[in-house]
N, CA, C and O atoms as a Maestro MAE file, in Angstrom:
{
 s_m_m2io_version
 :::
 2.0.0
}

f_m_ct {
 s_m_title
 :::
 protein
 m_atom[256] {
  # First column is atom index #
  i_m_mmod_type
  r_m_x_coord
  r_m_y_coord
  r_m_z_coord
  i_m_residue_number
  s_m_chain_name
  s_m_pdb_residue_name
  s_m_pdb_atom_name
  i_m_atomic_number
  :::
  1 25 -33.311 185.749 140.112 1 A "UNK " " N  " 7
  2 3 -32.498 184.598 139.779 1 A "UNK " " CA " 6
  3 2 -33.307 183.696 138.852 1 A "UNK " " C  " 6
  4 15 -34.322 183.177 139.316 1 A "UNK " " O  " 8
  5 25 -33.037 183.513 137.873 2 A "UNK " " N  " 7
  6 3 -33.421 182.328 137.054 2 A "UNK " " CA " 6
  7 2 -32.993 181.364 136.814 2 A "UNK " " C  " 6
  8 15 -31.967 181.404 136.135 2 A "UNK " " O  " 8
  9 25 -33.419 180.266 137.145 3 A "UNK " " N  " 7
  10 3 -32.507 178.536 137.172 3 A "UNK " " CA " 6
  11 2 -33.806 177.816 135.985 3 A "UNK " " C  " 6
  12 15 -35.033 177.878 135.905 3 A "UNK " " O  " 8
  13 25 -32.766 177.191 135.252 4 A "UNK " " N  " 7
  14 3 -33.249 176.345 133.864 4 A "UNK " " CA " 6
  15 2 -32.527 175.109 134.553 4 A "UNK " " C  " 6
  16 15 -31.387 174.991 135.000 4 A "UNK " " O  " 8
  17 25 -34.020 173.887 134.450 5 A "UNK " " N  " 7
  18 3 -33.692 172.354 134.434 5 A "UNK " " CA " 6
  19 2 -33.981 171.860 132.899 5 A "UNK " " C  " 6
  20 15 -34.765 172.231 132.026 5 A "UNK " " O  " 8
  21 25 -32.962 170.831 132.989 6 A "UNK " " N  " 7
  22 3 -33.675 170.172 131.255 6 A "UNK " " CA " 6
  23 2 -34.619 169.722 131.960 6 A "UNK " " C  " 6
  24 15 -35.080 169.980 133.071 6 A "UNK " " O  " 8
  25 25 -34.923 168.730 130.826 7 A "UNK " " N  " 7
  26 3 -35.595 168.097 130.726 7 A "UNK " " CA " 6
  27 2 -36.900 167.006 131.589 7 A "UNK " " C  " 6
  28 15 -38.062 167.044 131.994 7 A "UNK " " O  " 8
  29 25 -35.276 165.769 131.449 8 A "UNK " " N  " 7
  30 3 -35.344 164.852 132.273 8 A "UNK " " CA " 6
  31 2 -35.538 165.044 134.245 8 A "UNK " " C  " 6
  32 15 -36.109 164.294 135.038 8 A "UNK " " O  " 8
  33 25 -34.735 166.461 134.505 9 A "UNK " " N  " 7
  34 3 -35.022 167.246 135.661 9 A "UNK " " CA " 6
  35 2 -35.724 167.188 135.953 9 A "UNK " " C  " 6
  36 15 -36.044 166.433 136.872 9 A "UNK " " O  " 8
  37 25 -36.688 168.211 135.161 10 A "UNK " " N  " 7
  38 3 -37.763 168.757 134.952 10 A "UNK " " CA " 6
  39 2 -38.897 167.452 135.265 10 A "UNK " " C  " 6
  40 15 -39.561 167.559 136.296 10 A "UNK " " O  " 8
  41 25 -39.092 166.364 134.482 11 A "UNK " " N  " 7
  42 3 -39.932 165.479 134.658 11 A "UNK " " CA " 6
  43 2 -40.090 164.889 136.071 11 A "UNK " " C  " 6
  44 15 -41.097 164.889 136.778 11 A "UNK " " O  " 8
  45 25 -38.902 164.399 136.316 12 A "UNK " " N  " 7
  46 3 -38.508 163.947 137.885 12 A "UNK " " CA " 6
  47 2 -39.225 164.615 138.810 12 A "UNK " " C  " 6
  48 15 -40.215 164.297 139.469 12 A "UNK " " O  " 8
  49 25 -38.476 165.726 138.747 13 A "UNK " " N  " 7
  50 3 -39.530 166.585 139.574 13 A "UNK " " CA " 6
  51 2 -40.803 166.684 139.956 13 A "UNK " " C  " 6
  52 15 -41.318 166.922 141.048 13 A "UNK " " O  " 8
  53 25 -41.335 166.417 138.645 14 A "UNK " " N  " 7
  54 3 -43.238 166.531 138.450 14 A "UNK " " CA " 6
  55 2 -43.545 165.437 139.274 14 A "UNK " " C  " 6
  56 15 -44.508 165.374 140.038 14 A "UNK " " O  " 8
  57 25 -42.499 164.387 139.048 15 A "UNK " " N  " 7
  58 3 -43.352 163.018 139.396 15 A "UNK " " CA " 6
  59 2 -42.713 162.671 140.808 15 A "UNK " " C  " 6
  60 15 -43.068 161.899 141.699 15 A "UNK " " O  " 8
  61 25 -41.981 163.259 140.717 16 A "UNK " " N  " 7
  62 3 -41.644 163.200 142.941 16 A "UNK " " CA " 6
  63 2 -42.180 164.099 143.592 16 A "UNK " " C  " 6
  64 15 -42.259 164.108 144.820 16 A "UNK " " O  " 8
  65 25 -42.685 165.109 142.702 17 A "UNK " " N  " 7
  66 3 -43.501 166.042 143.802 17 A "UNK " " CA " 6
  67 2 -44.744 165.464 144.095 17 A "UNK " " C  " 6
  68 15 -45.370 165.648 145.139 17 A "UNK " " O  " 8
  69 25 -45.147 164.640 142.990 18 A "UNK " " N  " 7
  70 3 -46.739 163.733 143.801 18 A "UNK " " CA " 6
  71 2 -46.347 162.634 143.918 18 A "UNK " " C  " 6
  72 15 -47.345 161.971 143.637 18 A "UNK " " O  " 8
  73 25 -45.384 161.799 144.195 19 A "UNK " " N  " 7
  74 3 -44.946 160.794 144.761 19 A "UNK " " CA " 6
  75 2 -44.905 161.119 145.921 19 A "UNK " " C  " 6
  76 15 -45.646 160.502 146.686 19 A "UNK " " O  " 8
  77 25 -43.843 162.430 146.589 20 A "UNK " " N  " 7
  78 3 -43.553 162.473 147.832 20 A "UNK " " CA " 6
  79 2 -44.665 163.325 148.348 20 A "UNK " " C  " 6
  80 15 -44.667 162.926 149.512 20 A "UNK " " O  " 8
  81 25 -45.377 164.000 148.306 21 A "UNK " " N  " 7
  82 3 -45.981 164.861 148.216 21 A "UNK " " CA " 6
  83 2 -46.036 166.366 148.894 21 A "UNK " " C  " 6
  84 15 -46.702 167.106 149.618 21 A "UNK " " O  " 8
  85 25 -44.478 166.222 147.881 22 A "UNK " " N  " 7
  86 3 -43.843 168.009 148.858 22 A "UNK " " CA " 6
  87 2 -43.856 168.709 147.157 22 A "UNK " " C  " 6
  88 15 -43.968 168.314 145.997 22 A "UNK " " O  " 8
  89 25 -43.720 169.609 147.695 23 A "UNK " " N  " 7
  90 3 -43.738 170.554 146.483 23 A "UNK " " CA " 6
  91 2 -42.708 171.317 145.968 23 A "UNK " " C  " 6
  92 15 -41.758 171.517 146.725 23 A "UNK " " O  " 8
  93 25 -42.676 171.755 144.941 24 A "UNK " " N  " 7
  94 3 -41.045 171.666 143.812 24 A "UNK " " CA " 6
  95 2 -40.086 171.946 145.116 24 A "UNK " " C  " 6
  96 15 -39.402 171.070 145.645 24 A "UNK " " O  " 8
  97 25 -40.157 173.469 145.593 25 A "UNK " " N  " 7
  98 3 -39.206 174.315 146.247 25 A "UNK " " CA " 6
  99 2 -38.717 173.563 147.449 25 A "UNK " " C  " 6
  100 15 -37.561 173.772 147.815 25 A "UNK " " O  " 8
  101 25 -39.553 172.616 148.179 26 A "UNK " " N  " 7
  102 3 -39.030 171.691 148.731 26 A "UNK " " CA " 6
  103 2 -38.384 170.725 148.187 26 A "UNK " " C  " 6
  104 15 -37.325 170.845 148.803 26 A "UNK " " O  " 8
  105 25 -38.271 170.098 147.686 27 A "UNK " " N  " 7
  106 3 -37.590 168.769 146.805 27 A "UNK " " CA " 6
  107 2 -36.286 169.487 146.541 27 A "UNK " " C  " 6
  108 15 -35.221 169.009 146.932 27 A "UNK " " O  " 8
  109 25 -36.369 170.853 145.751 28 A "UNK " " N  " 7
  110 3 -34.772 171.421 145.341 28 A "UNK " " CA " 6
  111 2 -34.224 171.780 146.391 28 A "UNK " " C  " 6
  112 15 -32.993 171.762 146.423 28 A "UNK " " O  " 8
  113 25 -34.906 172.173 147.454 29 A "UNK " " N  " 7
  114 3 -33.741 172.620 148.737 29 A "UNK " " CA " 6
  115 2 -33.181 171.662 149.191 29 A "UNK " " C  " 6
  116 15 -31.982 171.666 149.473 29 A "UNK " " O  " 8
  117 25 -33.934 170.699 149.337 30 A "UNK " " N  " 7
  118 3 -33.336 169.577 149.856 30 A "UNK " " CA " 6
  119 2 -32.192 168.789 149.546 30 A "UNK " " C  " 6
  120 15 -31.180 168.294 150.042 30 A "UNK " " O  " 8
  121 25 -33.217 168.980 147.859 31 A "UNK " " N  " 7
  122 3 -31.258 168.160 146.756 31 A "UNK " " CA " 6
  123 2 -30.527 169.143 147.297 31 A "UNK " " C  " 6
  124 15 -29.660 168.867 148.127 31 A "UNK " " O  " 8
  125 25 -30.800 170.605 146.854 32 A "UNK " " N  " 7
  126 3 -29.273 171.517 147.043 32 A "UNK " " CA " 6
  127 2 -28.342 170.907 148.715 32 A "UNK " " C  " 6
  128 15 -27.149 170.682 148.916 32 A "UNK " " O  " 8
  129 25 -29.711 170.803 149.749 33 A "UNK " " N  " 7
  130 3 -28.557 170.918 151.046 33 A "UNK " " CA " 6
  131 2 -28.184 169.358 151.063 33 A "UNK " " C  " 6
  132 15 -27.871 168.897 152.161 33 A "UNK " " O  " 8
  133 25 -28.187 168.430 149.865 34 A "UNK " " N  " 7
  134 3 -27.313 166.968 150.154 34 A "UNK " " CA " 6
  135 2 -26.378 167.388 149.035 34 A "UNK " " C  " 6
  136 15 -25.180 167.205 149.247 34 A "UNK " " O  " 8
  137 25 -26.736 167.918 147.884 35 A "UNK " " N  " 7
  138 3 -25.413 168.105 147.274 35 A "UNK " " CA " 6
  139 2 -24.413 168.999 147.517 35 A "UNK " " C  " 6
  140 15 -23.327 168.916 146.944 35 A "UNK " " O  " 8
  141 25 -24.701 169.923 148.386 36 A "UNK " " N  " 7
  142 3 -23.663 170.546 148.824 36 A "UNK " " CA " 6
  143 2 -22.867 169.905 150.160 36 A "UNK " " C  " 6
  144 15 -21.649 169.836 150.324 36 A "UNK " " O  " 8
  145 25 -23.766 169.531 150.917 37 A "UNK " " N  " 7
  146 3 -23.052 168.545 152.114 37 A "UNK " " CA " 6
  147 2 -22.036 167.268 151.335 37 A "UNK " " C  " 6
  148 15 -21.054 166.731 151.847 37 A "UNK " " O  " 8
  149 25 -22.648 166.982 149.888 38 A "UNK " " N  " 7
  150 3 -22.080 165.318 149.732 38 A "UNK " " CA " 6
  151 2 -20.519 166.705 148.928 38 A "UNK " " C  " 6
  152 15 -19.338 166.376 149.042 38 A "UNK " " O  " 8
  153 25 -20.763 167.557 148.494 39 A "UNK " " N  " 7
  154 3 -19.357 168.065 148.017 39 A "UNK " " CA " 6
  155 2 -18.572 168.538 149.124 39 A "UNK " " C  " 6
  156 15 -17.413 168.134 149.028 39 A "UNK " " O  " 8
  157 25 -18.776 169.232 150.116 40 A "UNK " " N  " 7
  158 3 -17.677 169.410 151.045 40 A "UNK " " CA " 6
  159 2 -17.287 168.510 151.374 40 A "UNK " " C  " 6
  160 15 -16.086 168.577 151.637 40 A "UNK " " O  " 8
  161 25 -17.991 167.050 151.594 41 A "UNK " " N  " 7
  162 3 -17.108 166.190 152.142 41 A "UNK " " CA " 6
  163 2 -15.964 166.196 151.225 41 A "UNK " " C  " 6
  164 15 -14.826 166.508 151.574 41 A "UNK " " O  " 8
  165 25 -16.313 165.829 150.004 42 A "UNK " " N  " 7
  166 3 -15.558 165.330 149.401 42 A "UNK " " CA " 6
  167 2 -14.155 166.677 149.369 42 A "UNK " " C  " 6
  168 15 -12.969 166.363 149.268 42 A "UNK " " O  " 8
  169 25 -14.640 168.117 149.477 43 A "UNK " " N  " 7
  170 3 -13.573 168.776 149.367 43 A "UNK " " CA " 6
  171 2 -12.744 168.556 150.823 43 A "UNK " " C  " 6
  172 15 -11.568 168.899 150.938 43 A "UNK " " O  " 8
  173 25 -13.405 168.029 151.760 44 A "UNK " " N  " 7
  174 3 -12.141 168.428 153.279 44 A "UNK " " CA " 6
  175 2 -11.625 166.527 152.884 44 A "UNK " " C  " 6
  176 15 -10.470 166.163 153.102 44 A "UNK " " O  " 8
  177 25 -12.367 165.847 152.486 45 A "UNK " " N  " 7
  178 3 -11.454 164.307 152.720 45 A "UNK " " CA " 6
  179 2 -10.251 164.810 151.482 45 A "UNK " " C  " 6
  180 15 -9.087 164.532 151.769 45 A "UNK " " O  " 8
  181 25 -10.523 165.623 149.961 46 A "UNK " " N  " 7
  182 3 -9.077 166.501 149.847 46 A "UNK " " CA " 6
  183 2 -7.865 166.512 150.464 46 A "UNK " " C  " 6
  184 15 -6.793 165.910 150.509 46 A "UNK " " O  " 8
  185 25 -8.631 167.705 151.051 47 A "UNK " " N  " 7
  186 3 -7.695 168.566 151.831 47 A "UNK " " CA " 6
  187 2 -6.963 167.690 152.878 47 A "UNK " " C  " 6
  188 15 -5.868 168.023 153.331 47 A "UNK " " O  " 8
  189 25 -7.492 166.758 153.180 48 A "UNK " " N  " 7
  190 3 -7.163 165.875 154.138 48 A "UNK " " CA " 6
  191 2 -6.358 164.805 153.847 48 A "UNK " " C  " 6
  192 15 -5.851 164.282 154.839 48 A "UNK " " O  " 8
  193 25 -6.113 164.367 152.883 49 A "UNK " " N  " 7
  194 3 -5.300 163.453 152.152 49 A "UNK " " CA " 6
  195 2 -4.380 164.106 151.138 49 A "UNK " " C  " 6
  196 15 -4.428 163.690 149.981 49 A "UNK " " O  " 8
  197 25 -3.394 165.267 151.514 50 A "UNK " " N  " 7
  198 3 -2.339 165.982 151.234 50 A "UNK " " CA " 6
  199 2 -1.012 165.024 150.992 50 A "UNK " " C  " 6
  200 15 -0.105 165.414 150.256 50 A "UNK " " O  " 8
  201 25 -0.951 163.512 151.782 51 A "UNK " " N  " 7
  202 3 -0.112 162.816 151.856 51 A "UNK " " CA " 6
  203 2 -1.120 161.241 152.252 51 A "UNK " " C  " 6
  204 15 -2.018 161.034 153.069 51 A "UNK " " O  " 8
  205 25 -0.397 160.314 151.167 52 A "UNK " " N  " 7
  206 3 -0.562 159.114 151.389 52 A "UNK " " CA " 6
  207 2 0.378 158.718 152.449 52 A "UNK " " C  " 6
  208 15 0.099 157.585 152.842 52 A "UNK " " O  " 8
  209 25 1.374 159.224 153.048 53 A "UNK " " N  " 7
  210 3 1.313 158.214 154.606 53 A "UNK " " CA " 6
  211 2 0.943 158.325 155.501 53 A "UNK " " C  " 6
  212 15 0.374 159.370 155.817 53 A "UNK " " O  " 8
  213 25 1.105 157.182 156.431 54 A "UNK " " N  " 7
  214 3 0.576 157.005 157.966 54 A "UNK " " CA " 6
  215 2 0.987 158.139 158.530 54 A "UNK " " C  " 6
  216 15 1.689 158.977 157.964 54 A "UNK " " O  " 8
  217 25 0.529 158.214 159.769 55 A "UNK " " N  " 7
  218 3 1.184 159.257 160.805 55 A "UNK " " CA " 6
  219 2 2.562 158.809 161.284 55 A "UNK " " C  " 6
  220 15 3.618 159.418 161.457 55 A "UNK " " O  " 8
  221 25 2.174 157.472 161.447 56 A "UNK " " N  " 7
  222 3 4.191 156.873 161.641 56 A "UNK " " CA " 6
  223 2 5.133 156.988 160.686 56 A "UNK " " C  " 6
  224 15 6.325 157.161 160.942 56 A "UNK " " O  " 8
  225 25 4.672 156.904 159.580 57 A "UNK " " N  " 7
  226 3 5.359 156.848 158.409 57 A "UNK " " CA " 6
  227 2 6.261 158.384 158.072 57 A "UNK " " C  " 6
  228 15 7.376 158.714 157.667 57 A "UNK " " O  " 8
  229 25 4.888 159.080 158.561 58 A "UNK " " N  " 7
  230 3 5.271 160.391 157.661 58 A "UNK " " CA " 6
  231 2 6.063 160.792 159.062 58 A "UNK " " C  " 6
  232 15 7.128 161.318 158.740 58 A "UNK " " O  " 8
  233 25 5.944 160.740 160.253 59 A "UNK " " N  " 7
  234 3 6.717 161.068 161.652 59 A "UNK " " CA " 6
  235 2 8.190 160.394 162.040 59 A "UNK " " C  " 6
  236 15 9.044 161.022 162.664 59 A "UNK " " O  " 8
  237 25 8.382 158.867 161.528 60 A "UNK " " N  " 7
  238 3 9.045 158.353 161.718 60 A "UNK " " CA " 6
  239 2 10.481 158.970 161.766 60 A "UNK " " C  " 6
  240 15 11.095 158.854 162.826 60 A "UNK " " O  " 8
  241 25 11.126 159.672 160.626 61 A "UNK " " N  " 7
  242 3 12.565 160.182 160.692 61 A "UNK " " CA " 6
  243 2 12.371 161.517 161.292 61 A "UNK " " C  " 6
  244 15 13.155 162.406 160.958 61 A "UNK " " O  " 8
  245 25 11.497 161.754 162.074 62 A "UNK " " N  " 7
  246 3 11.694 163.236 162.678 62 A "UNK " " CA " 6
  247 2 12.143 163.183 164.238 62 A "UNK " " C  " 6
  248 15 11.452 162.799 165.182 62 A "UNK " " O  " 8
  249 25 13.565 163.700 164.268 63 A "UNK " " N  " 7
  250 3 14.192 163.771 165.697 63 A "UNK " " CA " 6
  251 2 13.323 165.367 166.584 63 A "UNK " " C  " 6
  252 15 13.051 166.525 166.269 63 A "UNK " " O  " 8
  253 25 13.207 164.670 167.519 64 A "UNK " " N  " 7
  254 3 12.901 166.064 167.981 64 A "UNK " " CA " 6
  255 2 14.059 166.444 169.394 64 A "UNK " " C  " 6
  256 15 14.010 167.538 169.955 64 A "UNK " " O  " 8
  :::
 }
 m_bond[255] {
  # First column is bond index #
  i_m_from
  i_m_to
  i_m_order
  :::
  1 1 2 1
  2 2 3 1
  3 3 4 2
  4 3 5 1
  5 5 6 1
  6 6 7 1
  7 7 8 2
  8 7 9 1
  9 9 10 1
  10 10 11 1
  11 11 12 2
  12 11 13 1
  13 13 14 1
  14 14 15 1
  15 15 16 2
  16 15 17 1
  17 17 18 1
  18 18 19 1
  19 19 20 2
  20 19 21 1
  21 21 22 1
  22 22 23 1
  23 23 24 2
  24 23 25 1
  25 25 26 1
  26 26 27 1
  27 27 28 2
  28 27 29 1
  29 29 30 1
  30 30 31 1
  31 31 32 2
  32 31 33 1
  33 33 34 1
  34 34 35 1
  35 35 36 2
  36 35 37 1
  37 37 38 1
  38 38 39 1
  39 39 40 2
  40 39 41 1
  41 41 42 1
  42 42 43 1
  43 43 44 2
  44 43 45 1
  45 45 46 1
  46 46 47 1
  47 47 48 2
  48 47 49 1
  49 49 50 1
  50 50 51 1
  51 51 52 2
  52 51 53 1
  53 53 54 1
  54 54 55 1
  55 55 56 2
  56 55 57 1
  57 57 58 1
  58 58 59 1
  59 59 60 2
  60 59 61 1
  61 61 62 1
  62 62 63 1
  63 63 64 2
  64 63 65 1
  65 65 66 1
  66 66 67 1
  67 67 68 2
  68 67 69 1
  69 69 70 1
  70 70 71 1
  71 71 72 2
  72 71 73 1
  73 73 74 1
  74 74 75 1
  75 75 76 2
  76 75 77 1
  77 77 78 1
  78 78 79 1
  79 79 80 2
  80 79 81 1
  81 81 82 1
  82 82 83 1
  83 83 84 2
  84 83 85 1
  85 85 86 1
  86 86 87 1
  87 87 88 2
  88 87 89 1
  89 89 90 1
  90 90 91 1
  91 91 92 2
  92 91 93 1
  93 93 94 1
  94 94 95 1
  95 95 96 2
  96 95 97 1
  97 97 98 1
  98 98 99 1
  99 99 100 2
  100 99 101 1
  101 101 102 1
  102 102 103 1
  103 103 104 2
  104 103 105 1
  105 105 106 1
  106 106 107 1
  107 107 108 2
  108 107 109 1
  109 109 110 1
  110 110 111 1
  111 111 112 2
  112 111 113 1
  113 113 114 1
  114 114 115 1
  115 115 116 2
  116 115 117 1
  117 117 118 1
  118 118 119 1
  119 119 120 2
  120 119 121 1
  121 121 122 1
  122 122 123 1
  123 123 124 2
  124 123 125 1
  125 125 126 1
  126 126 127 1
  127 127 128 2
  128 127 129 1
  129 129 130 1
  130 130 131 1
  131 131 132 2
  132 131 133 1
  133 133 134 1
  134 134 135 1
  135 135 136 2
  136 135 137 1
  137 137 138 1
  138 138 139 1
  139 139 140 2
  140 139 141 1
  141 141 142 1
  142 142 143 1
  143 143 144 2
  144 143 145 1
  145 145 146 1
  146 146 147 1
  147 147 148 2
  148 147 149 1
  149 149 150 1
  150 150 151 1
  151 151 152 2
  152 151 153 1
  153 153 154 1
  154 154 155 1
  155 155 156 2
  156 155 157 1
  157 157 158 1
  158 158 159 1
  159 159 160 2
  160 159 161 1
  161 161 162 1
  162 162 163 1
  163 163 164 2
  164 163 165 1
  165 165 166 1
  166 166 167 1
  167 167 168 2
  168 167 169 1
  169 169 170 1
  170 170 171 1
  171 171 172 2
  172 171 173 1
  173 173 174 1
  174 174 175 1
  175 175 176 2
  176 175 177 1
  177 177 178 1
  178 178 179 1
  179 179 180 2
  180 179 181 1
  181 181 182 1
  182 182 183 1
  183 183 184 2
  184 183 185 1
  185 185 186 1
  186 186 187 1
  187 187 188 2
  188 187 189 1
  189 189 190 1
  190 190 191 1
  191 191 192 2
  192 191 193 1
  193 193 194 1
  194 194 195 1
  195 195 196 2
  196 195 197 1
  197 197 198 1
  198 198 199 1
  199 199 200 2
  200 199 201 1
  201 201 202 1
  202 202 203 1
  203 203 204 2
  204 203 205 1
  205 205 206 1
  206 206 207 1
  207 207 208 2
  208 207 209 1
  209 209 210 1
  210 210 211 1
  211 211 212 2
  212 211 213 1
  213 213 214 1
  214 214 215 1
  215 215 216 2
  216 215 217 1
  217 217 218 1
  218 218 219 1
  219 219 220 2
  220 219 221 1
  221 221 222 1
  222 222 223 1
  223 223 224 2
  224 223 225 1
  225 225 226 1
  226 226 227 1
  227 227 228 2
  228 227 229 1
  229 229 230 1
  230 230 231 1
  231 231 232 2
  232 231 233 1
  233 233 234 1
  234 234 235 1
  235 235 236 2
  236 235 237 1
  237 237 238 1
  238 238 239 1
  239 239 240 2
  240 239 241 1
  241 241 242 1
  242 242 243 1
  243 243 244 2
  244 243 245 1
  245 245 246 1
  246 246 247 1
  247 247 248 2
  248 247 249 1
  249 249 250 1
  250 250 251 1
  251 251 252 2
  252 251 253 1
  253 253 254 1
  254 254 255 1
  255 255 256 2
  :::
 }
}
């Protein structure tokens, strides 16, 4: 697998790896497992907002 960062990436990196003092492969796993956690949210709050109404709203005219 080959992964290309620009630049600006690239620099960040250098300088948070001796800021924090973890090393590259740590720092990217880490971004990867918040950017993938911060995107599912965002895909199930989606999926989850199929309809702007309430539960009363959207229940209200249903006879059962």
């Amino acid at each position: 697998m080959e992964v290309f960062l620009d630049e600006e990436n690239l620099q960040n990196l250098e300088v948070f790896e001796a800021l924090l003092n973890k090393d590259k492969n740590q720092i990217i796993n880490e971004a990867l497992k918040f950017y993938f956690m911060e995107e599912a949210q965002k895909i199930e709050e989606k999926n989850n907002s199929q309809t702007n109404l309430s539960f009363n709203e959207f229940w209200d005219d249903v006879e059962l």
